[in-house]
C-alpha positions in Angstrom: 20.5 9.2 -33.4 21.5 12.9 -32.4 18.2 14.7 -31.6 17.3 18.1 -33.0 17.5 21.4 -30.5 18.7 19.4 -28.1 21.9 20.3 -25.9 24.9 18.0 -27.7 25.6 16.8 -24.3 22.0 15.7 -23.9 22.3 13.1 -26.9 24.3 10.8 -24.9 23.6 7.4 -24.3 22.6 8.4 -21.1 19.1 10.3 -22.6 18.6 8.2 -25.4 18.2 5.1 -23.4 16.5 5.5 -20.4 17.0 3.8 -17.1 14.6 2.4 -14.8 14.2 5.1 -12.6 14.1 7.4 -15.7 11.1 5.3 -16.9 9.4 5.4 -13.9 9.4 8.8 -13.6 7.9 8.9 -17.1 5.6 6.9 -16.2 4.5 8.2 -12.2 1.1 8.9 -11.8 0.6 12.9 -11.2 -3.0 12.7 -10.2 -2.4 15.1 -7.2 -4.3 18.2 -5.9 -2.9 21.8 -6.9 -1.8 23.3 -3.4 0.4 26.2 -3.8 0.3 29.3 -3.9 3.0 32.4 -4.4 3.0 34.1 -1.5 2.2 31.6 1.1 4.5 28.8 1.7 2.3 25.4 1.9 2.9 22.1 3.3 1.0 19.4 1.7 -1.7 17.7 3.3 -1.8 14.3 5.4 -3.9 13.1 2.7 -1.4 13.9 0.1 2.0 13.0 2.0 4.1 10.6 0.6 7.1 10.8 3.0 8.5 7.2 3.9 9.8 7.7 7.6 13.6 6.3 7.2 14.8 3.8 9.9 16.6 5.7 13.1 20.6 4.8 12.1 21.9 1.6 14.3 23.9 2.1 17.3 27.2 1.7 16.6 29.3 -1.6 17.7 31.6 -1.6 21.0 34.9 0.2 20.0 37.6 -2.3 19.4 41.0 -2.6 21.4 42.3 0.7 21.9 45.7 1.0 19.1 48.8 3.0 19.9 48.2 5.9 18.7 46.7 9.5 19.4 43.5 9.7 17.0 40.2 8.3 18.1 39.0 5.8 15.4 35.0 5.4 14.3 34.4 2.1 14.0 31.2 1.2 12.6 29.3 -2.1 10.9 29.2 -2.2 7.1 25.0 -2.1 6.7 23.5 -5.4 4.8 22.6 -4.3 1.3 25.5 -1.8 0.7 27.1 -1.7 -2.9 30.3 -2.0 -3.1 30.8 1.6 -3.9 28.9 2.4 -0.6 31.2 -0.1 1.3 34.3 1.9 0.4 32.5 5.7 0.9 31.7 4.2 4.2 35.6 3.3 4.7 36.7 6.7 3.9 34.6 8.7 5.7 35.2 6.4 8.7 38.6 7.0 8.0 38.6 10.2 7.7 36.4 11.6 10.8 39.1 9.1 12.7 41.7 11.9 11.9 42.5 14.7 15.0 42.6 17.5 11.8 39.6 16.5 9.5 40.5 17.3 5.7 36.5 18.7 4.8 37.4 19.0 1.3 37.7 15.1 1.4 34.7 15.2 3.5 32.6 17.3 0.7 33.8 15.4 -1.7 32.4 11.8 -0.3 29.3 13.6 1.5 28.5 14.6 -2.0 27.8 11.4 -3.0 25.8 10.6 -0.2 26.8 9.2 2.6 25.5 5.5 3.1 22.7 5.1 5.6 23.6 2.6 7.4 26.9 4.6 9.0 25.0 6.1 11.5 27.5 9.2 10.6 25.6 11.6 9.3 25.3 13.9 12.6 28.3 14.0 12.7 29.4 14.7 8.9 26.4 17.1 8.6 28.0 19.2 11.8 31.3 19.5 10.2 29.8 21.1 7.2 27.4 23.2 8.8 30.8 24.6 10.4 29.2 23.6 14.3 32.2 21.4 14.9 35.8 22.5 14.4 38.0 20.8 12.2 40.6 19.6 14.9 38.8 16.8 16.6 40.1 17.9 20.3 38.2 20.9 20.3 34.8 19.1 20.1 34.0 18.7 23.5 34.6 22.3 24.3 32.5 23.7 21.7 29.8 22.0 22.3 29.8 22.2 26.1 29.8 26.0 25.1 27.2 26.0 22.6 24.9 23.9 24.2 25.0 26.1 27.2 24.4 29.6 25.5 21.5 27.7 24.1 20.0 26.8 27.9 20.7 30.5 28.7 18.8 31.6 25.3 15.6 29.1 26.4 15.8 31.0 30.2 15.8 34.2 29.0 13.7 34.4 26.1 11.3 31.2 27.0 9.3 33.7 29.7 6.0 35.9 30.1 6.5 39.0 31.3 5.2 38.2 34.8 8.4 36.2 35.5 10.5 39.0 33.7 8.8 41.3 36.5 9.5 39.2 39.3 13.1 38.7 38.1 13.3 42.4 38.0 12.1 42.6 41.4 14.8 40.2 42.2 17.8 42.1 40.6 16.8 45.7 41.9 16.5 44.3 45.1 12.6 45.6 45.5 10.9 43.7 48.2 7.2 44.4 48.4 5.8 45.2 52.2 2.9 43.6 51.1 4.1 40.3 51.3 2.0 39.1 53.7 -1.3 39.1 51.5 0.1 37.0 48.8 2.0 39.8 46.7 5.7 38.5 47.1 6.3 38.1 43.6 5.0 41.4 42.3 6.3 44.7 42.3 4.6 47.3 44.7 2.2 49.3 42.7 4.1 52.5 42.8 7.2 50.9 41.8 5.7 49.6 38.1 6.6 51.3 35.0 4.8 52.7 32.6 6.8 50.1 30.4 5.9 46.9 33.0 1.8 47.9 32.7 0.0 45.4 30.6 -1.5 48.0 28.3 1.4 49.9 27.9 2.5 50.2 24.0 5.7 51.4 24.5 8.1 49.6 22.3 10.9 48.5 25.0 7.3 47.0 27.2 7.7 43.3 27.9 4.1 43.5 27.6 3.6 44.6 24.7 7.0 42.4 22.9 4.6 39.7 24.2 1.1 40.3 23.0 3.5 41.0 19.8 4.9 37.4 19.9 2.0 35.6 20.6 0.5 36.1 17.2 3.9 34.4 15.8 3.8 31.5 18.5 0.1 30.4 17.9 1.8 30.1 13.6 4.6 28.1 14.6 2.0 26.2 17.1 -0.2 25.4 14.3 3.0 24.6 11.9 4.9 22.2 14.4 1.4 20.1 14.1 1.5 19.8 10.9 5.3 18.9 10.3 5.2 15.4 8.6 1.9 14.0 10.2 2.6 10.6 8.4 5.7 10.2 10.3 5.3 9.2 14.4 9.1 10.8 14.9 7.2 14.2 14.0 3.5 13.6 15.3 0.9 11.5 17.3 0.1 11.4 20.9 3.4 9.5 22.2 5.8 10.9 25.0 8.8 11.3 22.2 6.7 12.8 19.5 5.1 15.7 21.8 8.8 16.1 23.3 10.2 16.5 19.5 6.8 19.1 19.1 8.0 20.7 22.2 11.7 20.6 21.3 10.6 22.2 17.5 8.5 24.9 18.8 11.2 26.2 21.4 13.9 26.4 18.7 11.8 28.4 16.3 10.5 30.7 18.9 14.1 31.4 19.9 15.0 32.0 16.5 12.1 34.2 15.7 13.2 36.6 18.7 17.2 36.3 18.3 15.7 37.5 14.3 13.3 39.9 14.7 14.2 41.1 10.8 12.8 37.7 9.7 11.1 36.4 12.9 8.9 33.2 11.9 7.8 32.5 8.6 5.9 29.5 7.4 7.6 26.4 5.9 10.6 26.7 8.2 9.7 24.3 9.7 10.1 22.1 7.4 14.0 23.4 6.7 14.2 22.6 10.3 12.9 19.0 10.0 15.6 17.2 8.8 18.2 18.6 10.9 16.4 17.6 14.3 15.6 14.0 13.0 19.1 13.5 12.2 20.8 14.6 15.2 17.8 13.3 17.7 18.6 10.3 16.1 22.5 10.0 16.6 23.4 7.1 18.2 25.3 8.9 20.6 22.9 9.1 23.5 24.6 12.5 24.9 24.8 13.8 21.4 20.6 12.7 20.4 19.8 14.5 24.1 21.6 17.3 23.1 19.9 17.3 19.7 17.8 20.9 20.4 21.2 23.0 20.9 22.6 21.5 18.3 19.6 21.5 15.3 19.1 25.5 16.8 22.7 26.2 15.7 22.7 24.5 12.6 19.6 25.7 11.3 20.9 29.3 11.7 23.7 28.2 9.8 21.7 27.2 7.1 19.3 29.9 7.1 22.2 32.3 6.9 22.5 31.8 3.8 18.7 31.3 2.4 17.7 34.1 4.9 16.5 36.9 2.1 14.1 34.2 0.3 11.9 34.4 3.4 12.1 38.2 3.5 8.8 39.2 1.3 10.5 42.8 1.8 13.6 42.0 -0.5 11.1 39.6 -3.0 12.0 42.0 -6.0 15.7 42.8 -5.0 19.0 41.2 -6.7 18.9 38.9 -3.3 15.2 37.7 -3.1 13.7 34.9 -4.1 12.3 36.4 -7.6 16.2 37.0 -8.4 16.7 33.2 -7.2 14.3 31.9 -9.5 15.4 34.2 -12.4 18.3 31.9 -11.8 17.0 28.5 -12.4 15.2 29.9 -15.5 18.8 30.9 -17.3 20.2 28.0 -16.1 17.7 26.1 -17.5 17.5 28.1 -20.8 21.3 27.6 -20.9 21.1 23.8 -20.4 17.6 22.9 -22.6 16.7 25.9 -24.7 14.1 23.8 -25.7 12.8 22.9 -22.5 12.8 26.3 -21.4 11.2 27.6 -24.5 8.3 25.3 -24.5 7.6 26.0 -20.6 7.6 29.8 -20.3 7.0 30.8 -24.0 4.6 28.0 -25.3 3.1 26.8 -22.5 3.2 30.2 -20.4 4.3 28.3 -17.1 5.9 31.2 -14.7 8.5 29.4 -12.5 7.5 30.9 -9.6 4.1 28.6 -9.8 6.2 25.8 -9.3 10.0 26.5 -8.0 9.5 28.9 -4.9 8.3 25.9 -2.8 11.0 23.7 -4.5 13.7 26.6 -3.4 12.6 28.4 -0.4 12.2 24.7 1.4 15.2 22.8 -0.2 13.1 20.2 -1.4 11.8 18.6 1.7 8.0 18.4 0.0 9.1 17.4 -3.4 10.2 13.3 -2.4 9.8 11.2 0.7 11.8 11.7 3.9 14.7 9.7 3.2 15.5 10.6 -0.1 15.4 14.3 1.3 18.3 13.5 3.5 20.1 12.3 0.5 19.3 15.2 -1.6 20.4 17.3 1.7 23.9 15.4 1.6 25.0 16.7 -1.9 23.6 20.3 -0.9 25.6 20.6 2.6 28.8 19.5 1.0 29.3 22.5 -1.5 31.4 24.8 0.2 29.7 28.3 -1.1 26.7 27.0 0.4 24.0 25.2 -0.9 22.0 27.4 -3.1 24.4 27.1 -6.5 24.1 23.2 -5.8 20.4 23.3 -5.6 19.4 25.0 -8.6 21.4 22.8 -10.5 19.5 19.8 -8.4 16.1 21.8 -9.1 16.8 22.1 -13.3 17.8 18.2 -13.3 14.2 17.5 -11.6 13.0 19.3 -15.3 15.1 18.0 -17.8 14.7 14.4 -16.6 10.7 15.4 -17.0 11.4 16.7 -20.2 9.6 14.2 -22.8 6.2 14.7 -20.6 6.6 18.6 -20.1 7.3 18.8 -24.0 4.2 17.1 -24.6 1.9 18.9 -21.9 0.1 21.9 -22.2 -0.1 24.7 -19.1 -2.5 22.5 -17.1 -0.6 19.1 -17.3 2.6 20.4 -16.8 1.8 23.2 -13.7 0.3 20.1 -12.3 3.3 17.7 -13.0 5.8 20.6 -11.4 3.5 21.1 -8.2 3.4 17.5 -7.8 6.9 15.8 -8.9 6.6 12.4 -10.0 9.2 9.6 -8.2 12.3 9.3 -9.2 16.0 7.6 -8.4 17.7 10.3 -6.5 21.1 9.0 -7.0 20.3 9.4 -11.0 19.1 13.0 -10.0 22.3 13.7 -8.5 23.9 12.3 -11.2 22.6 14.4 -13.7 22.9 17.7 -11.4 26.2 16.8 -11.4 26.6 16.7 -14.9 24.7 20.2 -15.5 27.9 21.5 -13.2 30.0 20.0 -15.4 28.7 21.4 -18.9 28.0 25.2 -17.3 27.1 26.3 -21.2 24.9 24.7 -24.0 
């Protein structure tokens, strides 16, 4: 039976019957605290966390007899539990990171799907379309020997107080202190310090003062790498590994905050960063997972390249900030479910920036549980013009398979329902984000 002011293509089958998942998310119990708010970038609570902390990816199995040929092959178990579609993605990603030239628009196009846990390829995939690793297979090694070592030289040089910058200035200009003898080898004589090397200089080229500056931003990141998944032990708790991934997130957003001192830190990235370090810490690779803090530093400049401006409060209002992003998602909506749209900002009165800022400006890593975010990260990765067109279509699904509760609630219900989205099947959310793509006008 067609539906009134409905989209045509939403009185498929599809809608009219709904699956499982789509009853379950009908169904979800939203009794959740309200925790956002506009211009601060909130991570929910221990108390409130639903993440499920996915299983680290198996090692792969030995390598079988070497063949005759010139490409190296991944070989890797098929996982228990796998459907059959799953079984043959595996195959052909296999297949295809086996090649020495990897074809990435067959990549994208399987990624896009998601690409089956059990693989234990994700790093790797999730390199390639990040643009880290080359296409041509033999150029691998070199890049990342190079990469990996511009990022030690980045943590000596901008990992130091200004007292080792002094003495390293000692050191290059070749000053030696007579006064060496009382204990003062490592510190320039007193006439030879700079109005610029004093600890209450202002100056703006002072090391001191750069520091007292940075300080302020390192004790917000401090207090954000602390809070980063609390339910998960990869993230947090007392043990060697979890203060050595704290130690490993804290470095590569202090580095990024001075190598971006338009942007520096801002809260929430930290949870943009999270799923890249899990993945690649947990490659199965053992020189790859050590090397895990070069590579997730790379990566997630990559990806903050282009999301960079929703993090600028300066450009907020601009045709690149986030207001413009979330302008976006409103047409697109309006354009897919009039309806929908109509009865949530005209009805109802719900502004989508109460709701979709947190969804945008942290890709969705607080809306579901861990693993499903890696999923959800899968399909964004793989579009080649970069991930934001991909997620608003993702962030409009999340509404219209919410619809039948939003129609019926009123501003309270449904700002509550949107600040706290209900469980749902992600491959049926992909599905459907998929399908907005593919019917761009009502």
């Amino acid at each position: 039976m067609v539906k009134k002011g409905v989209p045509e293509w939403l009185n498929s089958s599809l809608w009219s019957s709904p699956t499982a998942a789509s009853a379950a998310v009908e169904d979800a119990d939203d009794n959740h605290p309200l925790h956002r708010h506009r211009h601060r970038v909130s991570v929910k609570s221990p108390g409130t966390s639903s993440h499920r902390e996915p299983s680290p990816p198996p090692p792969p199995p030995p390598p079988p007899a070497p063949e005759p040929v010139e490409e190296t092959t991944f070989v890797e178990s098929e996982g228990p539990g796998f459907s059959a579609d799953e079984i043959s993605r595996q195959a052909q990603l296999l297949a295809e990171l086996s090649k020495r030239v990897i074809n990435m628009g067959e990549v994208r196009k399987l990624a896009s799907q998601v690409i089956p846990d059990g693989a234990a390829i994700r790093p790797t995939v999730w390199k390639l379309l990040l643009g880290y690793l080359p296409k041509d297979r033999g150029l691998w090694a070199s890049e990342l020997e190079k990469k990996r070592s511009q990022y030690a030289v980045f943590k000596e040089e901008l990992l130091v107080n200004p007292t080792e910058v002094t003495r390293r200035m000692e050191e290059s200009s070749g000053l030696q202190s007579d006064e060496s003898n009382f204990g003062k080898k490592c510190l320039l004589p007193r006439s030879e310090i700079t109005h610029g090397d004093h600890p209450l200089s202002l100056t703006k080229t002072s090391v001191w003062n750069q520091y007292f500056q940075d300080t302020e931003i390192i004790e917000q990141i401090d207090r954000d790498v602390k809070r980063t998944h609390p339910d998960m032990h990869f993230f947090s708790g007392d043990s060697p590994s979890a203060k050595a991934n704290q130690e490993s997130f804290r470095r590569i957003l202090i580095i990024f905050a001075k190598l971006n001192p338009g942007i520096r830190y801002v809260q929430g990235m930290n949870e943009v960063l999270a799923p890249l370090f899990y993945v690649f810490r947990n490659d199965p690779d053992e020189d790859n997972a050590a090397a895990a803090e070069a590579d997730t530093f790379f990566c997630f400049v990559e990806l903050l390249s282009g999301f960079r401006d929703n993090f600028c409060q300066q450009l907020d209002n601009s045709v690149v900030g986030i207001r413009s992003t979330i302008t976006r998602l409103s047409q697109l909506l309006k354009k897919h479910d009039e309806e929908l749209w109509r009865h949530l900002e005209v009805t109802t009165k719900v502004n989508p920036q109460f709701y979709a800022f947190r969804w945008i400006t942290l890709l969705l890593t607080q809306e579901f549980n861990f693993a499903d975010s890696l999923h959800i990260w899968d399909t964004l990765l793989s579009d080649p013009e970069g991930p934001q067109e991909t997620l608003l279509r993702v962030c409009c699904a999340m509404l219209v398979l919410i619809r039948r509760r939003l129609l019926a609630g009123d501003f309270t219900a449904n700002l509550k329902l949107l600040q706290n989205y209900p469980p749902t099947n992600i491959g049926h959310l992909l599905y459907v984000a998929n399908k907005l793509c593919a019917h761009p006008t009502r």
